[in-house]
NUGU-393512 format. One record per residue: residue in three letters; chain; x, y, z of N, C-alpha, C in turn. Coordinates in Angstrom, 1 decimal, decimal comma. Layout:
NODE  aa ch    n_X    n_Y    n_Z   ca_X   ca_Y   ca_Z    c_X    c_Y    c_Z
NODE ALA  A      X      Y      Z      X      Y      Z      X      Y      Z
...
This chain:
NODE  aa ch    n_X    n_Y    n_Z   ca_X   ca_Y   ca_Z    c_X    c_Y    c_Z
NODE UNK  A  -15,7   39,6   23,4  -16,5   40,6   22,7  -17,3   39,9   21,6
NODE UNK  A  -18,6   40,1   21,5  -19,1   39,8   20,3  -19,8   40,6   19,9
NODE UNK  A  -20,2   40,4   18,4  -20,3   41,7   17,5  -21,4   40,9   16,5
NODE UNK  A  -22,9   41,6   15,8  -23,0   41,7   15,0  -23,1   42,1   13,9
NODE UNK  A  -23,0   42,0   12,7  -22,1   42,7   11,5  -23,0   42,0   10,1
NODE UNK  A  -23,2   43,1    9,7  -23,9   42,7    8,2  -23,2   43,0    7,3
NODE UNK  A  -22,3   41,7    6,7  -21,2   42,4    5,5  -21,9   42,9    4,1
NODE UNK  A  -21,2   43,8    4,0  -21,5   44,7    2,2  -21,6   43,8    1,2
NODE UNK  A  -20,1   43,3    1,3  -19,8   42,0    0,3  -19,4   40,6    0,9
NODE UNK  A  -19,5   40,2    0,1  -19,0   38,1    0,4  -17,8   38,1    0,4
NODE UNK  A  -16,9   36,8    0,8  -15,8   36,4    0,4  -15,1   35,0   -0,7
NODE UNK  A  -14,1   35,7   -1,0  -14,0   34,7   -2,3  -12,1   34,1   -1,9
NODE UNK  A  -12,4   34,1   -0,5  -11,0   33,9   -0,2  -10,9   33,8    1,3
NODE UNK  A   -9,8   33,6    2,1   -9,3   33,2    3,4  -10,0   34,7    3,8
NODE UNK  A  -10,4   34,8    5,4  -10,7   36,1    5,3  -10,2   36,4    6,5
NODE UNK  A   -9,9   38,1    6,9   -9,7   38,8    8,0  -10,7   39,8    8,3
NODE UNK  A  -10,6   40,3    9,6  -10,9   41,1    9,9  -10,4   42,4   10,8
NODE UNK  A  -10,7   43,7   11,3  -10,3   44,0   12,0  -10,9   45,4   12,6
NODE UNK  A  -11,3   44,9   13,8  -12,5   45,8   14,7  -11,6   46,3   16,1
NODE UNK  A  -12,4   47,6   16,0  -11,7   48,5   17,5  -10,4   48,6   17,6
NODE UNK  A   -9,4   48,4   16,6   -8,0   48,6   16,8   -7,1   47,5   17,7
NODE UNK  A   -8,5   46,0   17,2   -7,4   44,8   17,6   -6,6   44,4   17,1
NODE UNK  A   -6,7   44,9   15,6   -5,6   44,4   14,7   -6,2   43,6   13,7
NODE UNK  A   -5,8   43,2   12,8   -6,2   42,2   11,6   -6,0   40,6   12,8
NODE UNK  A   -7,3   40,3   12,7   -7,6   38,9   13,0   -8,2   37,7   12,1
NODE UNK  A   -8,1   36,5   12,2   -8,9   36,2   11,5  -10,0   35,7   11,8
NODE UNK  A  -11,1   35,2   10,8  -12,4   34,7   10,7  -12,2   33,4   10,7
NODE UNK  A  -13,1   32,6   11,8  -12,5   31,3   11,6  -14,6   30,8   12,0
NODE UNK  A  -14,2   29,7   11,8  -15,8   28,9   12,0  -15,3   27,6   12,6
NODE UNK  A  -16,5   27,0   13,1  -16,6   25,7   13,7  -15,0   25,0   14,0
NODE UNK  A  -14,3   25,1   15,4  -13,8   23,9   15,8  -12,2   24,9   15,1
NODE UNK  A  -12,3   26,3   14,6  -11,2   27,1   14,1  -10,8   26,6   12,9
NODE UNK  A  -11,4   26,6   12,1  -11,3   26,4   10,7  -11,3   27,8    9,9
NODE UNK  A  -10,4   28,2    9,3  -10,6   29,3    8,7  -11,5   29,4    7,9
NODE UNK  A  -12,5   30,6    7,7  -13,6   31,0    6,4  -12,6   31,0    5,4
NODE UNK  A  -13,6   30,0    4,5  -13,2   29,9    3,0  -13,8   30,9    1,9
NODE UNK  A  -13,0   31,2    1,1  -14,5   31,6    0,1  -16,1   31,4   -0,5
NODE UNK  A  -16,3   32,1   -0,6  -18,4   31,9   -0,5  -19,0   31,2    1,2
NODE UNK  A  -18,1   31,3    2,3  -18,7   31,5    3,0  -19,3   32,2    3,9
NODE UNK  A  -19,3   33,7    3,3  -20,0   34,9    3,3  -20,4   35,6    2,5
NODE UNK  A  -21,9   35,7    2,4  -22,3   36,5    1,1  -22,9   37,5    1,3
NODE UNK  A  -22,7   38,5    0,2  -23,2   40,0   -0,1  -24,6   39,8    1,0
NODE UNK  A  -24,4   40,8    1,9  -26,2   41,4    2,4  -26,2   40,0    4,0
NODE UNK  A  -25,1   39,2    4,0  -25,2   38,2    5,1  -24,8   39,1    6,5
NODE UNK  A  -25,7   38,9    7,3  -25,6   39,0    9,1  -25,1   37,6    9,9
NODE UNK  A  -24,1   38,4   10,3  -23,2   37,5   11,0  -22,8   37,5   12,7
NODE UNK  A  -23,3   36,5   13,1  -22,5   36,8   15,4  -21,4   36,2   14,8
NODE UNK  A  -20,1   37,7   15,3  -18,7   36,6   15,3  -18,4   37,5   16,8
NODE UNK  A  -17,6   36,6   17,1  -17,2   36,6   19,0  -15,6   36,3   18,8
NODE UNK  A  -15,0   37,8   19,2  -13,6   37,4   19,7  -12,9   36,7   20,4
NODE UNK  A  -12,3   35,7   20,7  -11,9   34,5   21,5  -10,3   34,3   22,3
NODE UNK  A   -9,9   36,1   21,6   -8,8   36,1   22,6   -7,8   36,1   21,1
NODE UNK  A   -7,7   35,2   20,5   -7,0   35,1   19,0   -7,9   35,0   18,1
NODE UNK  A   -8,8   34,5   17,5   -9,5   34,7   16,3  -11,0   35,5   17,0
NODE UNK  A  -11,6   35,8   15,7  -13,3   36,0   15,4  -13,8   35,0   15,3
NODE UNK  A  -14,7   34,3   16,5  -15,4   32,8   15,6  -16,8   33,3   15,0
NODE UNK  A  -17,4   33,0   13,8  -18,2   33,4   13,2  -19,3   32,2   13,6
NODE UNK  A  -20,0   32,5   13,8  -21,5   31,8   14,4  -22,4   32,1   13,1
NODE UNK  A  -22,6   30,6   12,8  -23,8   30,4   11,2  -23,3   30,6   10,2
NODE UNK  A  -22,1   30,2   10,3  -21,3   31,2    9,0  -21,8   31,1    7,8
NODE UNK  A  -22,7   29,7    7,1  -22,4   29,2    5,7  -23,6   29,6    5,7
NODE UNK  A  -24,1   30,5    4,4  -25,7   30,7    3,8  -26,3   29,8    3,8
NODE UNK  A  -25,7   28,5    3,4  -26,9   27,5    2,9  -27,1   26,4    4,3
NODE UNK  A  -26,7   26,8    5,6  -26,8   26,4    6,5  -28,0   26,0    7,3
NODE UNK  A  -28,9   24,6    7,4  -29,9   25,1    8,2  -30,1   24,2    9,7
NODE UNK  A  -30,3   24,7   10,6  -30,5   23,8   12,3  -32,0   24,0   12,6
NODE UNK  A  -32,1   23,3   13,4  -33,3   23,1   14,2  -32,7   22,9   15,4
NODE UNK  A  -33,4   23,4   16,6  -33,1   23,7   18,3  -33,9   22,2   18,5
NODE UNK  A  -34,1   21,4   18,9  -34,3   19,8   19,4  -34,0   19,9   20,9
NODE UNK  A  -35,0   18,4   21,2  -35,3   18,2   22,5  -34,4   16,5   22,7
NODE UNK  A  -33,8   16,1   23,2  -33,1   14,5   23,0  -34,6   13,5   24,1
NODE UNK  A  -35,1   12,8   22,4  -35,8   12,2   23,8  -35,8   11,2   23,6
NODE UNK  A  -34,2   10,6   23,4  -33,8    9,1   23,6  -33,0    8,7   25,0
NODE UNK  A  -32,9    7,5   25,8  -32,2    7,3   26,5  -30,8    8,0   26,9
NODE UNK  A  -30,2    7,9   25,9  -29,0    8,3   26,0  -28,4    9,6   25,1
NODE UNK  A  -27,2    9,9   25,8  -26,5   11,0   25,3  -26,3   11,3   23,4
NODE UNK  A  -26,8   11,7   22,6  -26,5   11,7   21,3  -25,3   12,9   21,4
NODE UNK  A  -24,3   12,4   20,4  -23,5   13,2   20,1  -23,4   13,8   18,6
NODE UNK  A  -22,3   14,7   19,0  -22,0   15,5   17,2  -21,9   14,5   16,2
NODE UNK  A  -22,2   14,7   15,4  -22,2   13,9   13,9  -22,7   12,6   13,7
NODE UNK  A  -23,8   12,5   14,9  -24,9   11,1   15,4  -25,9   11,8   14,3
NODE UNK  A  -26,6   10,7   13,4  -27,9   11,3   12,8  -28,6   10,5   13,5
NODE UNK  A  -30,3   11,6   13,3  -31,4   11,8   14,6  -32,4   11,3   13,4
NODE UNK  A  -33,9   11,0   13,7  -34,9   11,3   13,6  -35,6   12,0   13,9
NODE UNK  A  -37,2   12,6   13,1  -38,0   12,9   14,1  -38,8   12,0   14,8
NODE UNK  A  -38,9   12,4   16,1  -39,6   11,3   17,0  -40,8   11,1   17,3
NODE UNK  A  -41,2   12,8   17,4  -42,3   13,7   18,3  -42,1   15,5   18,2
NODE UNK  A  -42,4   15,8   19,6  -42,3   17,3   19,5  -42,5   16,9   21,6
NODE UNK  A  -41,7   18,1   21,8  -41,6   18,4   23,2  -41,6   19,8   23,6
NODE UNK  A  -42,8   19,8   24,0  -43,3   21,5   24,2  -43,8   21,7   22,7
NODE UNK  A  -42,6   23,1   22,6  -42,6   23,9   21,6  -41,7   23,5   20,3
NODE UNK  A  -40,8   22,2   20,4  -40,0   22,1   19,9  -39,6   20,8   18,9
NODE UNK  A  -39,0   20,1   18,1  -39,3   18,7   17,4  -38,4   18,1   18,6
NODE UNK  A  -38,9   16,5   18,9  -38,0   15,5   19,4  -37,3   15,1   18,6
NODE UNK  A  -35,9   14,3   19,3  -35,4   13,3   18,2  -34,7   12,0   18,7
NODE UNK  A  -34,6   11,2   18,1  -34,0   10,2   18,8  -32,4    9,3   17,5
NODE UNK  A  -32,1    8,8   18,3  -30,9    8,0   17,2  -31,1    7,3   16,6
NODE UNK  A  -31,4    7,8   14,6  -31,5    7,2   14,0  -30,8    5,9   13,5
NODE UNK  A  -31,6    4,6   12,4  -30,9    4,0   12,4  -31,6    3,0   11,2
NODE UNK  A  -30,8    2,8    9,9  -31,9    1,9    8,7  -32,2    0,9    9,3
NODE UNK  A  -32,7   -0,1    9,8  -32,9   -0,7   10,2  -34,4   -1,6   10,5
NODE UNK  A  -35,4   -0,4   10,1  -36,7   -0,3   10,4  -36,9    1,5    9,5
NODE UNK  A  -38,6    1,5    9,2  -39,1    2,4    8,6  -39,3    3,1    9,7
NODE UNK  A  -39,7    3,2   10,9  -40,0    3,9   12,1  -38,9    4,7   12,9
NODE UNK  A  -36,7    4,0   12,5  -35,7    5,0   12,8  -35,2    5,6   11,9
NODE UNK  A  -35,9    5,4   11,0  -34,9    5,9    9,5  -36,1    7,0    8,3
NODE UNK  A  -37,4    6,6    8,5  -38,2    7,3    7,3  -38,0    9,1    7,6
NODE UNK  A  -37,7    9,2    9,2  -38,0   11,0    9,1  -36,6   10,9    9,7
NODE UNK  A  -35,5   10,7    9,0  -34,3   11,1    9,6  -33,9   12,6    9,2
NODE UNK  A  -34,1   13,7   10,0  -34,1   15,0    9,9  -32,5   15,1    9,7
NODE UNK  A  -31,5   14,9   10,1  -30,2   15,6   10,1  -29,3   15,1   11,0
NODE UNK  A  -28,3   15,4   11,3  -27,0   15,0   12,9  -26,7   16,4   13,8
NODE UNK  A  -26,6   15,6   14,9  -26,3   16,7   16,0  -25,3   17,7   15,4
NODE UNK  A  -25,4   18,9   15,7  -24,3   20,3   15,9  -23,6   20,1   16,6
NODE UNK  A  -24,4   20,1   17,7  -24,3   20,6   19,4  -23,0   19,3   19,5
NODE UNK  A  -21,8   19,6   20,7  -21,2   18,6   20,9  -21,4   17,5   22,0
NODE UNK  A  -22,9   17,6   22,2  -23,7   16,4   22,5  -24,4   17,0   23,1
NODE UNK  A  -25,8   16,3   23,0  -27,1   16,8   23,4  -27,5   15,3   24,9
NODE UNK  A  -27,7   15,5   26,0  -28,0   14,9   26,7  -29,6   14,3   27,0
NODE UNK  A  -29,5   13,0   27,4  -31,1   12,6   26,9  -32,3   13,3   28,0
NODE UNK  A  -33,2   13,9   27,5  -33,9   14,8   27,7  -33,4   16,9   27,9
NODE UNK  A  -32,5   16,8   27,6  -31,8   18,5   27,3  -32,0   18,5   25,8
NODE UNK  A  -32,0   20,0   25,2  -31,9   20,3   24,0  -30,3   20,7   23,7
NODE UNK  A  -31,0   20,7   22,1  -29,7   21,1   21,6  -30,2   21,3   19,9
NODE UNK  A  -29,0   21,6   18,8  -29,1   22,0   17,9  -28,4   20,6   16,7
NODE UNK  A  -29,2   20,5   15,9  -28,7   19,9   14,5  -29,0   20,4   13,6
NODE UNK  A  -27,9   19,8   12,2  -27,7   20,6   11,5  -28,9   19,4   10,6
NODE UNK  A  -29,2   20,6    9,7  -30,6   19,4    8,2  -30,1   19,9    7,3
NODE UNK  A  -29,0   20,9    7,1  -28,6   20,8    5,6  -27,0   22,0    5,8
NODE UNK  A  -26,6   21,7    5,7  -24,7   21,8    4,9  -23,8   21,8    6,3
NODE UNK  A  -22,8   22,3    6,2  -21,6   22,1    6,6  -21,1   21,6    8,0
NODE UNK  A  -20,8   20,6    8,4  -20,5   20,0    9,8  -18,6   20,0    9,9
NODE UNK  A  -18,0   20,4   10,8  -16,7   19,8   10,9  -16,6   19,5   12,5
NODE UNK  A  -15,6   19,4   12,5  -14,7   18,8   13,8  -15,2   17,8   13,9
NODE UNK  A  -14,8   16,6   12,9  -15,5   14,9   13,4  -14,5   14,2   12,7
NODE UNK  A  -14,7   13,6   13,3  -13,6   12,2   13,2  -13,9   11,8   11,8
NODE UNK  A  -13,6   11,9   10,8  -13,8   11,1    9,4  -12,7   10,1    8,6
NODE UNK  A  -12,0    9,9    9,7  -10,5    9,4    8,8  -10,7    8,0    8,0
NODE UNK  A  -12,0    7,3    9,1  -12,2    6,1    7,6  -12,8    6,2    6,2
NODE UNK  A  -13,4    7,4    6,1  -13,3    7,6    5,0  -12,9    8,4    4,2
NODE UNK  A  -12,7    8,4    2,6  -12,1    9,4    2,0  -12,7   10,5    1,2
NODE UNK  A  -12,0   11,7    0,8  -13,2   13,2    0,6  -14,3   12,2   -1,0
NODE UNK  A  -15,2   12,6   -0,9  -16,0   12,2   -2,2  -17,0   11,3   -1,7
NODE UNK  A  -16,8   10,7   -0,4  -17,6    9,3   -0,3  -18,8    9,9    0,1
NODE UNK  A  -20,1    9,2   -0,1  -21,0    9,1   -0,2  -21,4    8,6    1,1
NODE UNK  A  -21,8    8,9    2,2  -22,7    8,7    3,8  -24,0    8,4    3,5
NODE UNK  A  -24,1    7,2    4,4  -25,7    7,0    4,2  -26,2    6,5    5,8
NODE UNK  A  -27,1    6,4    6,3  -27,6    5,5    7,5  -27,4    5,0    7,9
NODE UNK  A  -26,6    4,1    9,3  -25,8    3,0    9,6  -27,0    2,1    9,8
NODE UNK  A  -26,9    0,7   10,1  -27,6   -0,1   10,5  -27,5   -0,1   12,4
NODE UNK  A  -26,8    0,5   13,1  -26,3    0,6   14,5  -26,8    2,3   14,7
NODE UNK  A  -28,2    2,0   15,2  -28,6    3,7   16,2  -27,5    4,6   16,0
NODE UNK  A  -27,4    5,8   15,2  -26,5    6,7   15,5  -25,7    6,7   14,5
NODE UNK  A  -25,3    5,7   13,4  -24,4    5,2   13,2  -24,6    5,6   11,5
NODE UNK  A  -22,9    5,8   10,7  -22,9    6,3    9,4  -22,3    5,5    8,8
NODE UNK  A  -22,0    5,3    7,3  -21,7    4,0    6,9  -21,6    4,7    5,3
NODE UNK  A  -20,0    4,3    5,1  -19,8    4,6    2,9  -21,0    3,5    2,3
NODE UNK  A  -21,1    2,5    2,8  -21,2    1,6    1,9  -23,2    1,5    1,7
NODE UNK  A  -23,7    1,4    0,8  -24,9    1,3    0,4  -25,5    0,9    0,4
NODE UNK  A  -26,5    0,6    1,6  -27,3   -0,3    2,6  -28,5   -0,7    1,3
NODE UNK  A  -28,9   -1,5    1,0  -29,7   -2,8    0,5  -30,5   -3,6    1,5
NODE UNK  A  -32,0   -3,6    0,8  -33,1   -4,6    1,7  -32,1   -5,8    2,1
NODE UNK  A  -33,0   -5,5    3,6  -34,5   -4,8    4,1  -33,9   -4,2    4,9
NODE UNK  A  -32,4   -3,4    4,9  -32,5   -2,1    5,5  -32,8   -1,1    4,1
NODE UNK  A  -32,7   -0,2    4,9  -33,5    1,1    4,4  -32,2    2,2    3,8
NODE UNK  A  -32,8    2,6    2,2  -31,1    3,3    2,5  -31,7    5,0    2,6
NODE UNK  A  -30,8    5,8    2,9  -31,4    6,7    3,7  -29,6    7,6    3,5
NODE UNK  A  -29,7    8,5    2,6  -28,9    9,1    2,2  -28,4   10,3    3,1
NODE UNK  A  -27,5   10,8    3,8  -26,8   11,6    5,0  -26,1   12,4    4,4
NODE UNK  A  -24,9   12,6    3,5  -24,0   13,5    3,1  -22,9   13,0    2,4
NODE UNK  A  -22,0   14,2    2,0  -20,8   13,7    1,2  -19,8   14,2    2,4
NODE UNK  A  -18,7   13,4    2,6  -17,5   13,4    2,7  -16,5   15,3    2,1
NODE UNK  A  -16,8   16,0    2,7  -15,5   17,1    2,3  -14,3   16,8    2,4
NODE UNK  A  -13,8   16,9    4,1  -12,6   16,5    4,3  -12,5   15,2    5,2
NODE UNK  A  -11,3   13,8    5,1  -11,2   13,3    6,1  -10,2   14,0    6,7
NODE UNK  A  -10,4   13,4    8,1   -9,9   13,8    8,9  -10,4   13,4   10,6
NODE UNK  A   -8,8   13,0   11,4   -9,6   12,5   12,5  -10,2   13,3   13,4
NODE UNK  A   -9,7   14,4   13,2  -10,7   15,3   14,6  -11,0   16,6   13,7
NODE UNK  A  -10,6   16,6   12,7  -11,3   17,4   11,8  -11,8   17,6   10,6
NODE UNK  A  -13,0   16,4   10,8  -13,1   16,5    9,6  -14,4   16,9    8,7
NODE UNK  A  -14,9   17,1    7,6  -16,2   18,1    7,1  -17,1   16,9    6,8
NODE UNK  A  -18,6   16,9    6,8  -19,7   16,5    6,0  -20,2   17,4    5,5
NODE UNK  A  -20,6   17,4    4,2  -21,7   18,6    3,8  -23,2   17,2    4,1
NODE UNK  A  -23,8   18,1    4,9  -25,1   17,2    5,1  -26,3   17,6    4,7
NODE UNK  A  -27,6   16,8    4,2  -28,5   17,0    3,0  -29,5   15,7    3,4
NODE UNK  A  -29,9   15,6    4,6  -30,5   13,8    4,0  -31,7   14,0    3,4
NODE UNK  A  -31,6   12,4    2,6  -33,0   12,6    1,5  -32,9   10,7    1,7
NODE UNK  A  -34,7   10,6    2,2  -35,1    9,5    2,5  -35,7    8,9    1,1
């Protein structure tokens, strides 16, 4: 079942819900992460889809933003791969796998895949500004600082210096190996 729902108010805490006499379920986001506090606010429209045990909430975070993308690199880019813009395909922006290395993979680096992989020439979705989970983060720790890898695709703590390019990606939320958060922001 899926449902959309314009809450009254926000949440400032773990949250439930409970529609048509399923019972109190909970609200969970990306990969079943429970909603946290402020990740629903007063006057927000929400798709959440029952899954059998929880509500997954689709877009959950306000300050969340994606773009629908076209892959028009060789190969398969995956979740938490940061992209460039490339071009435009049809109606839509290209992207290919960013990389400091050069001003041509790194000056329009728009954001990292959503999607749990976008196939080269299929679309898909990335995120250009907040919250990513279910990624492998265990080498690094919550606070660190993400920037541009020098390897296509690739993310890196440490703070790339000429004549690569540094090219700022996100902070570190949670590590974690298969679940873990970026808040993502890049700023070239």
């Amino acid at each position: 079942d899926a449902y959309a729902i314009r809450f009254t108010n926000g949440n400032d805490a773990d949250s439930t819900i409970n529609i048509n006499g399923l019972g109190v379920k909970t609200l969970v986001k990306e990969a079943n992460i429970q909603v946290t506090g402020g990740d629903i606010v007063s006057g927000q429209e929400l798709i959440i889809i029952y899954d059998g045990t929880n509500f997954q909430c689709v877009n959950v975070a306000p300050n969340q933003l994606f773009a629908f993308v076209t892959n028009d690199d060789s190969v398969t880019i995956t979740k938490g791969q940061p992209v460039y813009a490339f071009g435009a395909a049809g109606n839509r922006m290209s992207v290919k796998l960013a990389a400091n290395t050069s001003d041509a993979t790194s000056a329009q680096t728009v954001g990292v895949v959503f999607s749990s992989s976008i196939a080269a020439n299929q679309r898909g979705f990335i995120i250009t500004q907040g919250v990513i989970g279910g990624l492998n983060t265990s080498m690094y720790n919550p606070g660190d600082q993400l920037y541009l890898g020098d390897t296509a695709g690739a993310l890196t703590n440490v703070k790339p210096y000429a004549p690569n390019h540094l090219v700022y990606i996100g902070i570190v939320e949670r590590a974690n190996a298969g679940n873990g958060q970026i808040y993502v922001k890049p700023q070239n």
